[in-house]
BAZA-964296 format. One record per residue (C-alpha): residue number from 1; residue in one letter; x, y, z. Coordinates in nm, 4 decimals. Layout:
N
+-----+------+----------+----------+----------+
!  nr ! rest !       px !       py !       pz !
+-----+------+----------+----------+----------+
! NUM !    A !        X !        Y !        Z !
...
+-----+------+----------+----------+----------+
This chain:
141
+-----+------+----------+----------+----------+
!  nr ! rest !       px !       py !       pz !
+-----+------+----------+----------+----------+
!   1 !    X !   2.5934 !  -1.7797 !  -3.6653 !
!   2 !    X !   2.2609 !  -1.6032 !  -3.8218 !
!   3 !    X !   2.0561 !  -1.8165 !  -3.5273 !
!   4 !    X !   2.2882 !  -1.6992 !  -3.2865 !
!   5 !    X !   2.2482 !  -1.3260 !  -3.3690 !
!   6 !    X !   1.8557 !  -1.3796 !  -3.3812 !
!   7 !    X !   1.8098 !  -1.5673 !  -3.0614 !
!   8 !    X !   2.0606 !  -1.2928 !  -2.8918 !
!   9 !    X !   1.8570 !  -0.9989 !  -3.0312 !
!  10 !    X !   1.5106 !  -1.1754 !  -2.9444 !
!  11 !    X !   1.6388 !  -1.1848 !  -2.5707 !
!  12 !    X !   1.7870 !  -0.8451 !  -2.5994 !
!  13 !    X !   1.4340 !  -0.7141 !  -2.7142 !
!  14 !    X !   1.2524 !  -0.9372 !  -2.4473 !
!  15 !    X !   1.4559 !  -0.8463 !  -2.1670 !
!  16 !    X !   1.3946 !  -0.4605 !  -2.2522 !
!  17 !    X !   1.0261 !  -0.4957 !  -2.3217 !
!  18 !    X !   0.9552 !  -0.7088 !  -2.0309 !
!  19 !    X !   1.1968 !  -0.5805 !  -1.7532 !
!  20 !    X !   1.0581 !  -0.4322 !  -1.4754 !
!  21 !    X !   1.0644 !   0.0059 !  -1.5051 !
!  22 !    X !   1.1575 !   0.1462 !  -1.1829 !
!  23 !    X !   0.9700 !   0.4816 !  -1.1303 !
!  24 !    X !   1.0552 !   0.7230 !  -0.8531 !
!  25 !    X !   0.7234 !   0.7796 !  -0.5872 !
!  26 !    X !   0.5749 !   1.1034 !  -0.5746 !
!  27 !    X !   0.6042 !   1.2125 !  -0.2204 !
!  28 !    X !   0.4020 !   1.4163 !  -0.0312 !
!  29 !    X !   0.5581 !   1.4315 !   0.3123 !
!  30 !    X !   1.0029 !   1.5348 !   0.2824 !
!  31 !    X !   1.2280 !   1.6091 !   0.4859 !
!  32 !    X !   1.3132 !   1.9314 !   0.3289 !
!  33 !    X !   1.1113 !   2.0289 !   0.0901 !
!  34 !    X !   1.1704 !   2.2246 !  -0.2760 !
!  35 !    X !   1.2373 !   2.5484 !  -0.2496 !
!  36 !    X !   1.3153 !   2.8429 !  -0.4937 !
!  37 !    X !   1.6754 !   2.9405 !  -0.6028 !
!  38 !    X !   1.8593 !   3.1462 !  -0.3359 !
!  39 !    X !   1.5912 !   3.0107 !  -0.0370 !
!  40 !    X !   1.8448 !   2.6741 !   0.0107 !
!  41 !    X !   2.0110 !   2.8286 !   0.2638 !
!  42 !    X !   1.7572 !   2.9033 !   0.5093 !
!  43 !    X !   1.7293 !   2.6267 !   0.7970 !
!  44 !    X !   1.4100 !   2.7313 !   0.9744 !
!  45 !    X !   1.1870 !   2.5582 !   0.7376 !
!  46 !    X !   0.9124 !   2.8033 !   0.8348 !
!  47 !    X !   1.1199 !   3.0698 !   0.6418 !
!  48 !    X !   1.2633 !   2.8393 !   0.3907 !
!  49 !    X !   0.8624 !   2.7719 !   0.2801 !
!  50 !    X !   0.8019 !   3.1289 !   0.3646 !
!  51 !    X !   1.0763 !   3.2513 !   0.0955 !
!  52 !    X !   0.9856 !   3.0246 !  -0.1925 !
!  53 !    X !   0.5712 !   3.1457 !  -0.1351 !
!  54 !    X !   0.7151 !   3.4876 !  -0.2018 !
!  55 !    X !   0.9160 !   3.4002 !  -0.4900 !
!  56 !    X !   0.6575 !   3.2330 !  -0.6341 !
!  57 !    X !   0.3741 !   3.4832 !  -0.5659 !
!  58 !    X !   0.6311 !   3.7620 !  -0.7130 !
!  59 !    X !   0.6730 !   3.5384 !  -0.9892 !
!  60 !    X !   0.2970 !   3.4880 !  -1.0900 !
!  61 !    X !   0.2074 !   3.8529 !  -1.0096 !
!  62 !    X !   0.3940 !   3.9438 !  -1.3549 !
!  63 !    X !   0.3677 !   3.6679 !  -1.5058 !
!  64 !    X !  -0.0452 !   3.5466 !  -1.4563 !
!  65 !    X !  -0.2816 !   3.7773 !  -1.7092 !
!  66 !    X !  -0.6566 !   3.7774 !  -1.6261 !
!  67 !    X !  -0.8165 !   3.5797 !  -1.9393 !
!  68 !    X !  -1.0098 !   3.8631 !  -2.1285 !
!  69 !    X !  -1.2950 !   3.5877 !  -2.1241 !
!  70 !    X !  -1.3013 !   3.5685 !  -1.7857 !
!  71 !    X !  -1.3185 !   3.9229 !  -1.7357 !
!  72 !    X !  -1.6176 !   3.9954 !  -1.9479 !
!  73 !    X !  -1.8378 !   3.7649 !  -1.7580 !
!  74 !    X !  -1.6858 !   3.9023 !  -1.4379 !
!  75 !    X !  -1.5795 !   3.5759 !  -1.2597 !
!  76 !    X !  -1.3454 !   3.5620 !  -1.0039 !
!  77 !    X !  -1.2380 !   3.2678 !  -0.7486 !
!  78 !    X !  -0.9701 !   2.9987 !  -0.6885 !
!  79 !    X !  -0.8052 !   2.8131 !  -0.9155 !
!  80 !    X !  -0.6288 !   2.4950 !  -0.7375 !
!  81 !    X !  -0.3508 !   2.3410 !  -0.8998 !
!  82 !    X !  -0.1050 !   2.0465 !  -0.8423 !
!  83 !    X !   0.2238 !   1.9846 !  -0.9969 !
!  84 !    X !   0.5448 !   1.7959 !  -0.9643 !
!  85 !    X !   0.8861 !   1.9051 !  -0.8425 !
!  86 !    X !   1.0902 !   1.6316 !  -0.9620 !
!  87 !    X !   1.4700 !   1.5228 !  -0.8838 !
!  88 !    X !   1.6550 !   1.8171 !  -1.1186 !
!  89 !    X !   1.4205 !   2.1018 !  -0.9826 !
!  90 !    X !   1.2115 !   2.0859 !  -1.3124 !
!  91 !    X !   0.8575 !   2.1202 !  -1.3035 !
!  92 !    X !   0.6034 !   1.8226 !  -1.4509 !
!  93 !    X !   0.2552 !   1.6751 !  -1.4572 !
!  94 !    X !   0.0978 !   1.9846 !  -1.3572 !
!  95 !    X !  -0.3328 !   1.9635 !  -1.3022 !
!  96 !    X !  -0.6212 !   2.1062 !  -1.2470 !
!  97 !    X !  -0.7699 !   2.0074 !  -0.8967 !
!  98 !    X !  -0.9997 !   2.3177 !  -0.9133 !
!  99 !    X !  -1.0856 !   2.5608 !  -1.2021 !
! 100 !    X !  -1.3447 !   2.8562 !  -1.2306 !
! 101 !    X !  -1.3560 !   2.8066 !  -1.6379 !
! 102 !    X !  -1.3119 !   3.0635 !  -1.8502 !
! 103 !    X !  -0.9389 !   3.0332 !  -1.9577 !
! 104 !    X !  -0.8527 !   3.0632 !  -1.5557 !
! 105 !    X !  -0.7002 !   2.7449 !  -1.4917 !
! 106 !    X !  -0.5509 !   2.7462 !  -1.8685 !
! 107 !    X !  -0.3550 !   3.0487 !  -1.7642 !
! 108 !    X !  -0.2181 !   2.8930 !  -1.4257 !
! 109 !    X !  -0.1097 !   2.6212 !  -1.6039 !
! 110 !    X !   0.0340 !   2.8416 !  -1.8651 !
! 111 !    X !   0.2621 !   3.0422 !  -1.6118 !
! 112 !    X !   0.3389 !   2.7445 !  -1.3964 !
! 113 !    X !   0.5392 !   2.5814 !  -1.7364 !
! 114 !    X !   0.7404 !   2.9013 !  -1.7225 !
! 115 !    X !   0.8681 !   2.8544 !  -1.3850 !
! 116 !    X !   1.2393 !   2.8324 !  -1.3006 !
! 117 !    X !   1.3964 !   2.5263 !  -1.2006 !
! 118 !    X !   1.3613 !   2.5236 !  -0.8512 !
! 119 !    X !   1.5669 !   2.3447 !  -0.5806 !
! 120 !    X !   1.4071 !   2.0055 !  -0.5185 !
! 121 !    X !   1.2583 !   1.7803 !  -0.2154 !
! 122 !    X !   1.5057 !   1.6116 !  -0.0373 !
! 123 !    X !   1.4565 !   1.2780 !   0.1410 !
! 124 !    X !   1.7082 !   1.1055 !   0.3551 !
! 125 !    X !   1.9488 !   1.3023 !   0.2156 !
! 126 !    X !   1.8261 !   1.2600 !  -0.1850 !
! 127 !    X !   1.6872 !   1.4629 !  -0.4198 !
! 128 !    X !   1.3082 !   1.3262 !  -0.4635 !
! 129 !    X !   1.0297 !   1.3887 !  -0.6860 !
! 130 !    X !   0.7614 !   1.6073 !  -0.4672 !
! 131 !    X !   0.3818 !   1.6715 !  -0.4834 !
! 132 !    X !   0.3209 !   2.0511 !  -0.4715 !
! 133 !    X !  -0.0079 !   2.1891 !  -0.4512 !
! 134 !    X !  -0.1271 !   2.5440 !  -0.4965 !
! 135 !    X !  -0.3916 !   2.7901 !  -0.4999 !
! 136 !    X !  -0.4308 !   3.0981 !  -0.7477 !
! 137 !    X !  -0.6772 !   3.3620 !  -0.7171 !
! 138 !    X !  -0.8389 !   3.5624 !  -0.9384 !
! 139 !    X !  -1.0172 !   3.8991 !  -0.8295 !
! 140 !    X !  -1.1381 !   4.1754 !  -1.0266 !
! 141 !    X !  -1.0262 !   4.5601 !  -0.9584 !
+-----+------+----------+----------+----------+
């Protein structure tokens, strides 16, 4: 009985550690693609994108503060960003593709984990996981 319980656990374990993991792609190219709460609704996907840009840029415009570091040595540029939208709307892996140093791209990154859920990608009519890429500038008034 004890050998049975021991081989059954050992193939238990096995099968778990060596099973293959299925992971969703990251797509880059949707059918429809994520969108902010309250933009689902618009067809034309020029004004779907159009909506969630100013969401987002409404969003960021309270939410982004200029790093005091930054502003001392008076830089100012582009910070570039990429990030995922995955199947629930949540927002993951986000990164750096760009940063003009000097707690810039620190700050992006800081504001883009406080973003709302947002609708996701769809593909074929499922929800998919979606590369989003962004730019943030900083400018000095």
């Amino acid at each position: 009985m004890k050998k049975s319980f021991v081989i059954l656990v050992c193939f238990i374990f096995c099968h778990m550690a060596f099973g293959q993991v299925h992971i969703d792609p990251i797509l880059v190219d949707v059918e429809v693609k994520p969108t902010w709460v309250g933009c689902e609704n618009e067809t034309d996907p020029m004004k779907r994108d159009q909506c969630l840009q100013k969401n987002i840029a409404e969003f960021f415009k309270d939410f982004i503060m200029y790093p005091e570091k930054a502003r001392k040595k008076k830089i100012e540029g582009e910070v570039i960003v990429q990030f995922v939208v995955e199947k629930d709307g949540s927002i993951t892996n986000i990164q750096i593709i760009h940063d003009i140093g000097d707690g810039c791209g620190d700050e992006v990154v800081r504001a883009i984990q406080h973003l709302p859920k947002l609708i996701p990608g769809m593909d074929n009519g499922q929800p998919v996981r979606v590369l989003y890429k962004a730019p943030f500038h900083f400018k000095l008034k």
